[in-house]
Each structure stands twice: as C-alpha cells, then as structure tokens.
C-alpha positions in Angstrom: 159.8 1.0 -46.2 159.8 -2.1 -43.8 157.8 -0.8 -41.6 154.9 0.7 -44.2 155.0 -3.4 -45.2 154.2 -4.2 -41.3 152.0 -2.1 -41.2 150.2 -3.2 -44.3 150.7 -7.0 -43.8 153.2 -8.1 -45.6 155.8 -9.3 -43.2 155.4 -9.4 -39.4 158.3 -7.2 -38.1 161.1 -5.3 -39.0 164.4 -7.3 -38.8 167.8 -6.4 -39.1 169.6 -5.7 -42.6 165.8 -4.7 -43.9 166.4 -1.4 -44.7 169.4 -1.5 -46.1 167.6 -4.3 -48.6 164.9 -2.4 -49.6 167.3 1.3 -50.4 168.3 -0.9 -52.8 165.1 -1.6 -54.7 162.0 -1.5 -53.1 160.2 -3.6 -56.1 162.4 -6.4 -55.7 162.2 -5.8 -51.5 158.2 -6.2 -51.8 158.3 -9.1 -54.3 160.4 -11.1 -52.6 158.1 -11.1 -49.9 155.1 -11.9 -51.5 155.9 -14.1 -54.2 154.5 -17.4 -52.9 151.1 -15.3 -52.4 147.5 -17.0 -53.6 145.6 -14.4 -55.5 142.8 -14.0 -53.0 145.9 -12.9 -50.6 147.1 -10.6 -53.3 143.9 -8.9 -53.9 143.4 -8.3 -50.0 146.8 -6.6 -50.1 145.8 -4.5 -53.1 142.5 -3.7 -51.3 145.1 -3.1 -47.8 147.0 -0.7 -50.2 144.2 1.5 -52.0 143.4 2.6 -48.8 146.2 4.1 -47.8 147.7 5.0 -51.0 145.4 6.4 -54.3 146.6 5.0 -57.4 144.2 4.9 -60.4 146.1 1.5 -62.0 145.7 -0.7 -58.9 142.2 0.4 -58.5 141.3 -0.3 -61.8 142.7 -3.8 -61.4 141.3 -4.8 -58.5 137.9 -4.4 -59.4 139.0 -6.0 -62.8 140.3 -8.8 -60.4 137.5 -9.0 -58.2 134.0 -6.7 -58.9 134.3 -7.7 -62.7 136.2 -11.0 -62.6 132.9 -13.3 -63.9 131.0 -11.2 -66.2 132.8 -9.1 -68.9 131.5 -6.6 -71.8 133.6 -7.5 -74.9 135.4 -5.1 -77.0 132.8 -6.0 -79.6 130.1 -5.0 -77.6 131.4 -1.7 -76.7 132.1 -0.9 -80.3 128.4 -1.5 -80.4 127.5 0.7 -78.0 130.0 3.5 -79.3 128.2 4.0 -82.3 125.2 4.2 -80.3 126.8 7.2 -78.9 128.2 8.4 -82.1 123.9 9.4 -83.0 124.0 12.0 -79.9 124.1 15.9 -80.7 126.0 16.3 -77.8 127.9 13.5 -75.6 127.4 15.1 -72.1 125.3 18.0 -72.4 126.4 20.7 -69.4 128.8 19.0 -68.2 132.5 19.9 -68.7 134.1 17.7 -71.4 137.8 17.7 -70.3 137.1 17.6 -66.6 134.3 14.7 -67.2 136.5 12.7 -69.3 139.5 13.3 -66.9 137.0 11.5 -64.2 136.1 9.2 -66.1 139.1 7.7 -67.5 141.6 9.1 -65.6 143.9 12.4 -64.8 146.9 10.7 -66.0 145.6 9.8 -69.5 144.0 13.0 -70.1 146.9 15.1 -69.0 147.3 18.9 -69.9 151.0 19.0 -71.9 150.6 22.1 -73.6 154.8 21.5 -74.6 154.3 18.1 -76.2 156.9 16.2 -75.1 158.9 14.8 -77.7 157.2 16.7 -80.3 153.6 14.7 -80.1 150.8 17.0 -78.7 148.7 15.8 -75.2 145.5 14.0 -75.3 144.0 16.9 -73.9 145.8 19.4 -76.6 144.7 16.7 -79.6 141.1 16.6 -77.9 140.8 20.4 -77.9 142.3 20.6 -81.6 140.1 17.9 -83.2 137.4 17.7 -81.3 136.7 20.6 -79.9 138.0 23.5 -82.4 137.7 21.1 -85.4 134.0 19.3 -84.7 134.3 17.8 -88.0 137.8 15.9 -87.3 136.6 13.4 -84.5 133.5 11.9 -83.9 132.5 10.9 -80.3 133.2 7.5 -81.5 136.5 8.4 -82.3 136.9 10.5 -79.2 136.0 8.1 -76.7 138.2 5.2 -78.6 141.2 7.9 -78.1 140.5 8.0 -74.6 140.7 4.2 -74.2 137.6 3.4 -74.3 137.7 -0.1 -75.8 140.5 -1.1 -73.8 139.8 0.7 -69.5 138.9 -1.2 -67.3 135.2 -2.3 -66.8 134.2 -0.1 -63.7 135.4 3.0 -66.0 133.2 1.9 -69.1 130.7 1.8 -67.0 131.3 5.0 -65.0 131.4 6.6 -68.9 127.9 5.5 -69.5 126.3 6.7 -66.1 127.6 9.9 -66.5 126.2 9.9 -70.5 123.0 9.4 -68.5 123.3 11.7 -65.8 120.9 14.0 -65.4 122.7 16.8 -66.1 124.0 15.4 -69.7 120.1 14.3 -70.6 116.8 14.1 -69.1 113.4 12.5 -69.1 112.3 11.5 -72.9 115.7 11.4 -74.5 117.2 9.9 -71.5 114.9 7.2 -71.7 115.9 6.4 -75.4 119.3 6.5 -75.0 119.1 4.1 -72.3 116.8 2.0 -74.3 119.4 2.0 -77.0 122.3 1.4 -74.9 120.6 -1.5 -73.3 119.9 -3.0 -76.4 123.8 -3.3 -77.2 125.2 -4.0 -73.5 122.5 -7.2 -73.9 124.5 -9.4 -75.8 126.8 -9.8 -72.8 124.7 -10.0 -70.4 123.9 -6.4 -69.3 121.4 -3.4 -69.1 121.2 0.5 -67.8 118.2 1.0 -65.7 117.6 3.9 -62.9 119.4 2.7 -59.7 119.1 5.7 -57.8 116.7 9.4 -58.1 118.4 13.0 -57.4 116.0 16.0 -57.3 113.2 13.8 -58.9 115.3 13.2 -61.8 116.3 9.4 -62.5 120.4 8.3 -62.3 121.3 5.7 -64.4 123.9 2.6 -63.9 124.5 -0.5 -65.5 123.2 -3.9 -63.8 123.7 -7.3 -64.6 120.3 -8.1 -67.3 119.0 -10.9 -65.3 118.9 -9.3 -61.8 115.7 -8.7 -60.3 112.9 -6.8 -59.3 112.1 -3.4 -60.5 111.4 -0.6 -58.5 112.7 0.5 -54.6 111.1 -1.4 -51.5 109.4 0.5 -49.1 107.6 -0.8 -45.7 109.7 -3.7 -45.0 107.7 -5.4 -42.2 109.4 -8.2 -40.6 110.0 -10.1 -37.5 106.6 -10.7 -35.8 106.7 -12.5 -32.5 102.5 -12.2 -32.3 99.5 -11.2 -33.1 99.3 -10.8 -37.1 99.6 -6.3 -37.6 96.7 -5.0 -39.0 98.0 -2.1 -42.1 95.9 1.0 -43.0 97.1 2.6 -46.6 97.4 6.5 -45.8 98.4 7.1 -49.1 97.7 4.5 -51.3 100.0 6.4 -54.5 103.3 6.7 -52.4 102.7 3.3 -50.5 102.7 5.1 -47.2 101.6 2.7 -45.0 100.7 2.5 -41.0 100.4 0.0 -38.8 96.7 0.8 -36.3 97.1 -2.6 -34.2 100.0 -4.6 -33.1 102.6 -2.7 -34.4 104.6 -3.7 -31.2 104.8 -7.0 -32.3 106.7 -6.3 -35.4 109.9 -4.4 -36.9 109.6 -1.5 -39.8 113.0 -0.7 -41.9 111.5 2.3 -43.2 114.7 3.4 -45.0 116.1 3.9 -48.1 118.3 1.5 -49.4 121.9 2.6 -51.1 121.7 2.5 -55.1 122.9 -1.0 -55.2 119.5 -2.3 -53.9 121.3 -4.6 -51.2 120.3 -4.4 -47.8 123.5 -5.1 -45.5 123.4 -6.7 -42.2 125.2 -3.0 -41.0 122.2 -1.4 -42.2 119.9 -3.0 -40.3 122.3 -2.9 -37.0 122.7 0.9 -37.3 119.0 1.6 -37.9 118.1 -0.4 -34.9 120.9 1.1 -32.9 119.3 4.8 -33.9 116.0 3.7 -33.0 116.3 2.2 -29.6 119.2 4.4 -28.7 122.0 2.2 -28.8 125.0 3.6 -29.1 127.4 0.8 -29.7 127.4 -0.8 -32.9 128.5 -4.3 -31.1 125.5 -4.0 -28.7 123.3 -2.8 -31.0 124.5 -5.6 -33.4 123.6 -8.3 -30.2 120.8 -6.8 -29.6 119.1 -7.2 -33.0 120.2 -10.6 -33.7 118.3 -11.8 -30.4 115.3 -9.9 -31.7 115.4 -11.7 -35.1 116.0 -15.1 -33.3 112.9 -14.5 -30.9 110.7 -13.7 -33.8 112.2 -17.2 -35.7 111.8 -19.4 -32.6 108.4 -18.0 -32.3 107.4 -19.5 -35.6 108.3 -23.1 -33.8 110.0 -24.0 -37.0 112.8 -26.5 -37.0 113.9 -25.4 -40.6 113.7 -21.4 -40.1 116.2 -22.0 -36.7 118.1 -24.1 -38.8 118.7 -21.6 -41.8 118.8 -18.3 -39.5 121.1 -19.8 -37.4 122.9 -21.6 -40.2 123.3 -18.1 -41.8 125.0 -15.9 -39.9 127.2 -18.6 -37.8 129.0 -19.3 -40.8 129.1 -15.8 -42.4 128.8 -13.4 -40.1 132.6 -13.2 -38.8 133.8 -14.2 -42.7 132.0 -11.2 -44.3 131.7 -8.4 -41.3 130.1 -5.5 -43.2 129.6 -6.9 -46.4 127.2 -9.6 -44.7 123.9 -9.1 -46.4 121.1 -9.3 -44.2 118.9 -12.5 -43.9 115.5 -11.0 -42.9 112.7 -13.1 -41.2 109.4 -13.2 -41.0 108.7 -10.6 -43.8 105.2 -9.2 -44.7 105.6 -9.1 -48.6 102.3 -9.5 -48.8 99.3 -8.1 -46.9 96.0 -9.3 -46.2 94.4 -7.0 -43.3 91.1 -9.9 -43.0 90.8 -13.2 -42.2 89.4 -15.8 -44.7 86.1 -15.6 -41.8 85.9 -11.8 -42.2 86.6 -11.8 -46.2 83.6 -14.8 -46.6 83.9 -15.6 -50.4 86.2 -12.8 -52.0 89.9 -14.1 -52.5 92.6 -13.7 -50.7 96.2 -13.5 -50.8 97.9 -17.2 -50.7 100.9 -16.3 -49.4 100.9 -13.2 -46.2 104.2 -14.0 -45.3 107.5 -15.3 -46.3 109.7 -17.0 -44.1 113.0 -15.7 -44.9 113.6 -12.3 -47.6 117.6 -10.9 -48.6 117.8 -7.8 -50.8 121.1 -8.6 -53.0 122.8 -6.1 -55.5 121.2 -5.1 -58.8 117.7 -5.5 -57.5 118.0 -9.4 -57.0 115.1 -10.4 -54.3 115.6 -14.6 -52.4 112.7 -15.6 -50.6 113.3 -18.6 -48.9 110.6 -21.1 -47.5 110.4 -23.6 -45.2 107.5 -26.1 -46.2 105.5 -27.7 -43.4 102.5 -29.9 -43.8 100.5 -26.7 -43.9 102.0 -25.0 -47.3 100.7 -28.7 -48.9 98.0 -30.0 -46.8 94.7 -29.4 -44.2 94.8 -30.5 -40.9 92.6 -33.3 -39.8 89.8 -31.5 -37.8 89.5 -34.3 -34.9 93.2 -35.4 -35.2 95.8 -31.8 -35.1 98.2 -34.6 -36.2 96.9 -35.8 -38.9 97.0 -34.0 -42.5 95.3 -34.5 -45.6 96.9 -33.5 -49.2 94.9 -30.4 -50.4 95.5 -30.2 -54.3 93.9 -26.4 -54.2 96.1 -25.6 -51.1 99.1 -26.8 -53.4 98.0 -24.9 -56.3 97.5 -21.4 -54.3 101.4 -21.9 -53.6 102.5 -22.7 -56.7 100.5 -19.7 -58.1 101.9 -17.0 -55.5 105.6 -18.7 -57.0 105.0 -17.8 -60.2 103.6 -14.2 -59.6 107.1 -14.0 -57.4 109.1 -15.4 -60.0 107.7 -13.2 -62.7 107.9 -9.9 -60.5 111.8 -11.5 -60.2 111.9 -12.8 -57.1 114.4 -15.8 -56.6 112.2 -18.3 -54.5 113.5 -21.3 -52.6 111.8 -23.8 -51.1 113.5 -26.1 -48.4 110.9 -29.5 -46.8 110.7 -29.6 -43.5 111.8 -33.3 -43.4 115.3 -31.8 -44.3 115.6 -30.7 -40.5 114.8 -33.7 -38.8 117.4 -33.5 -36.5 117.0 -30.3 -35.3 116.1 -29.7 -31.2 113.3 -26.5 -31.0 113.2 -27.2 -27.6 117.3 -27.1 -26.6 118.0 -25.0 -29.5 119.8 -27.6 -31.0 120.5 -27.5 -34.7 121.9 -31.1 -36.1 125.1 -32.1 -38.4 122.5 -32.9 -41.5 120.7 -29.9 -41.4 124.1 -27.7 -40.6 125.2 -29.0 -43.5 122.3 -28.7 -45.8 122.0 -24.6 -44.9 126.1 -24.5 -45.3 125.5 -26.1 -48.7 122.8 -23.6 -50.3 123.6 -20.5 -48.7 127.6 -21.4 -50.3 126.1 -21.5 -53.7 123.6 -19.4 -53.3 126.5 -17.0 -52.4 128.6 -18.1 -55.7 126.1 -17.5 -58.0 125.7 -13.8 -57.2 129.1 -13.3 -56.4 128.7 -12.1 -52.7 132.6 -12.4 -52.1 
C-alpha cells in the first residue's frame, strides 16, 4: 500500500510503522495524507490513478471536475432532448442494446443478476422484461431515464448521443434530422452535434461547444516561409489537392489529418516533422522544428511576431508538454498565385498571409496579427520611412476580418508599437512586451479552457 502511494505521489518514501497503518484502513491511510491537498493537486492524482487503475466513478468525475467543469447541460435540457429521442422507431438501430447501453453508462449499472438480489430484478432483467419483451411498458424516454440518464456524468450523456448518431444506429437523411433536432435542444445550454470525424464515407457525430468555430477539416496547411512567396497549382480543384510548382523549399506542408477534436498539438507537428526528415528522437526532432519555425519568424524582421512566438512557447511549452497546442507561423490561409503587376485591374486577395494561425478543439481557428505601418498605410515612394494613411488599404483589412470572422475565425490584432522594446538584432525580447504576450495568450488560454 505505501509503496503503490510512492509510486503514485502521494508521499515521498516509505517509513517505518507505514504498513502496519495502512492494514488497518487504507481510506483513512490515504486521506490522511492528502487532506491539506488544493483541488488542481487532487485532480492530478486522480488523473495519476486512472492510469494505473480502471475505475468507471473516478473517471467520470474527473472529467466532471476538469473536461466539463465550465459548461454544463442541465437536467432540463436533457429532458428536452429525451423526448426528442422518445420520436425514434428504433433508438440504436444494429447495434446491440444491452451491450451499447452497458458502454455507455457503465457495466456496473447495467449488471446481469438474473437472481435478484433481495428480491428486486437487475437493470438488465427489468430492461429485457419491459422494454424489450413488453415494447409497450417503457418508452426510450423511460429507458434511458432508468439507466441514469438525467443524472451520469456529462462525458456519458454525450457518449449516449454519439452513439444514437453513429453510423451504424442511422445514416445520411435521418441522421441529419436527428441531429438537427438534437441540436435544437442541447442549444439552450450552449451546445450542438455536428460531424467531428468520417468512417467509410459515412459522417460520426459528437457534441461541440455551439459557439466554436469553423466548419469543415483543413487541408494544405502551408506555413513557415523563409523566402520567395510559393507559387500553388490546384490539381484537383473538388478535393482541394493542391501542389506547390515553385519554391516549395522555402516553405512547410502539414498535409495531415487532424484527430476529431480539430486541434492541432505542438506533438503533431514534432512527430510529422520527425517522420519526414528522418528524425528519430522526439527531443531532436522537437529542437529541430522549433529552430525552423523561429528562422521563418525572424525572417519576417518583425519585433511583435519574435515577441509572440517566442512569448508562446517559453512560457507554455514545459507547463503543458503534449497538450501544448501548436502556435503556427507564417500561414498561407489565403492564396493569391499573381502579383497585383501580373493581375492589372482584377482583385485580389487582401490578406495572403496571416502572421500567426492555432487550430483549438471544437473547430475554434485564432489568427493572430501583428500590425505594421503596412496593414494601415503606403510607404512614401522617395522616403521608405515615411508612411502615409491609406483609408482603402485600411478598409481591405477590415473586410478580409469580417469574411474571417464570419467563416469563425477568432482574429486578433496586436500594433506594433506594443513591442518597442524588443532587440531583432540581439534577439532580445523586452519586460513590456513579455508581459503583454504572457497577458493574452493567459486569457486567451482561459477562455477556451486549454488547461
């Protein structure tokens, strides 16, 4: 017993007499030792715990504790969406009820008894009697409130609905609607279903915060030029297949998919770098990527973008490890293969690059720029110094914001008189400006609950 708390953390060594203390009640052995404990400690224990021991009540509240701690689905809402459910011929289609329901909320709950134990049938024995045999005697409704759901814990109401969605339960047009109609009811808290992820073609549902981000799955993510601007050629302008014909040395392609959750981790991009120049290591690879990233943000001779890139990942890189979502630079969102010379009068795209793109859970897309005199301004043509206020330079960037904002991007801007103490030349990155990058990326941090 002492030594499984070692090796979990919660006392340093084994001392005399502790043994003997615990034989005689390992609760009280345990909760003497972590009594004083914050919560955040507590919740890093359970986390320490779950992954050496299963238990289906400590994972359910941890991620009540932690995953779901800010944004909760009342009861009232899932009554709601209950009786959404309560219209469906069937409530899974092919797949097995007990087994699914078992998964869902839980082995323990839905136990096979076929004694009854003190006289009062199993779950599973009144499931099969009056659900089952006796279609007539519960409704799913009534089912799923007999299984708990109004009362489990968020991650299993929501594991309920994905698999209602599954493919294998429903597929394409009634899938669709009984999304639709579950979304409609989750919305009062905050909440929708939307496809986070395909199998065999066929959509797969989950449930997303309602105001995260952009739809759809990014492709082509073209970032960190240290030259000459790549020129693209569409091979298949239905898939978004796209090739780079001319300095395509000068940039980096993440041509992978990302996991369901839509976030692109900074582990992601080490490992797929590491696979494509051979690395082996994940540290080296890791080292060797980051000096890649900087080289292409030094090359834009911008005092801000050293400031927020190196800003970034000083202060979160050792705090959050793998979880550390990725701060990309220098990202082609935007594409325009001509120059204003070569396009003469037809319009062009405002905005080619951004300075700075992260892919957060639930589809949530921050671009981040760093305003020069450029984004607001044209240069003086006998003075490079020397900038005059362009109102239609202005309005092109305040356009391209509002197509980004509407498509549900997050943009931030940041002036570049914010980082005027910041050394290009010595690398140098001042107090003020430190402190100005600490203070947005900690709330920008908060308010998605990167943890």
């Amino acid at each position: 017993m002492s030594a499984a708390c070692v090796s979990l953390g919660i006392q340093p060594a084994v001392e005399a007499g502790d043994e003997q203390e615990a034989f005689r009640g390992k609760r009280l052995y345990v909760r003497k030792r972590i009594l004083t404990w914050s919560e955040a400690d507590l919740l890093s224990l359970a986390t320490r715990v779950l992954r050496e021991y299963a238990s289906e009540e400590l994972a359910d509240t941890v991620s009540e504790m932690s995953l779901h701690a800010e944004h909760r689905v009342s009861e009232l809402v899932r009554r709601d969406v209950l009786k959404v459910l309560d219209r469906l011929p069937s409530l899974f289609g092919e797949l097995p009820l007990i087994e699914t329901l078992s998964e869902v909320f839980g082995t323990s709950r839905i136990q096979d008894d076929p004694g009854g134990l003190l006289g009062r049938r199993s779950l599973h024995g009144q499931i099969l009697q009056h659900y089952v045999h006796n279609e007539t005697d519960w409704s799913h409704e009534q089912l799923l409130i007999e299984c708990g759901a109004l009362s489990c814990s968020q991650t299993r109401f929501f594991a309920l609905l994905a698999k209602l969605l599954h493919p294998v339960a429903r597929r394409d047009a009634e899938q669709g609607d009984v999304a639709a109609a579950i979304s409609t009811a989750l919305r009062r808290d905050g909440f929708i279903v939307r496809p986070t992820d395909v199998e065999s073609g066929y959509a797969v549902y989950g449930v997303v915060r309602a105001q995260a981000g952009v739809a759809g799955t990014m492709k082509n993510l073209i970032f960190a030029s240290i030259g000459e601007k790549p020129e693209l050629l569409f091979r298949d302008a239905i898939n978004n297949d796209v090739e780079i014909v001319k300095n395509a040395d000068k940039v980096l392609i993440f041509d992978r998919s990302l996991p369901s959750s839509g976030q692109l981790l900074w582990k992601d991009l080490r490992d797929w770098y590491g696979e494509l120049h051979g690395i082996d290591a994940a540290e080296s690879a890791k080292e060797q990527l980051y000096r890649r990233l900087r080289q292409a943000v030094l090359a834009a001779r911008s005092p801000g973008e050293l400031a927020v890139f190196q800003g970034y990942y000083e202060r979160y890189g050792a705090k959050l490890g793998d979880r550390l979502p990725a701060l990309v630079p220098q990202v082609y969102l935007h594409y325009d293969p001509y120059t204003r010379r070569q396009r003469g009068d037809e319009q062009f795209l405002a905005r080619q690059r951004m300075d700075f793109l992260m892919l957060l859970e639930q589809g949530v897309r921050v671009v981040i720029e760093i305003d020069g005199r450029h984004h607001y301004g044209v240069a003086d043509g006998g003075s490079p110094e020397r900038y005059f206020a362009s109102a239609q330079r202005y309005a092109e960037m305040a356009a391209e914001d509002r197509r980004l904002r509407l498509a549900g991007y997050e943009v931030y801007r940041f002036g570049a008189h914010e980082f005027m103490d910041v050394d290009l030349e010595q690398r140098k990155v001042g107090s003020q400006s430190q402190q100005t990058v600490a203070d947005f990326f900690d709330r920008l941090m908060a308010r998605h609950d990167v943890r």
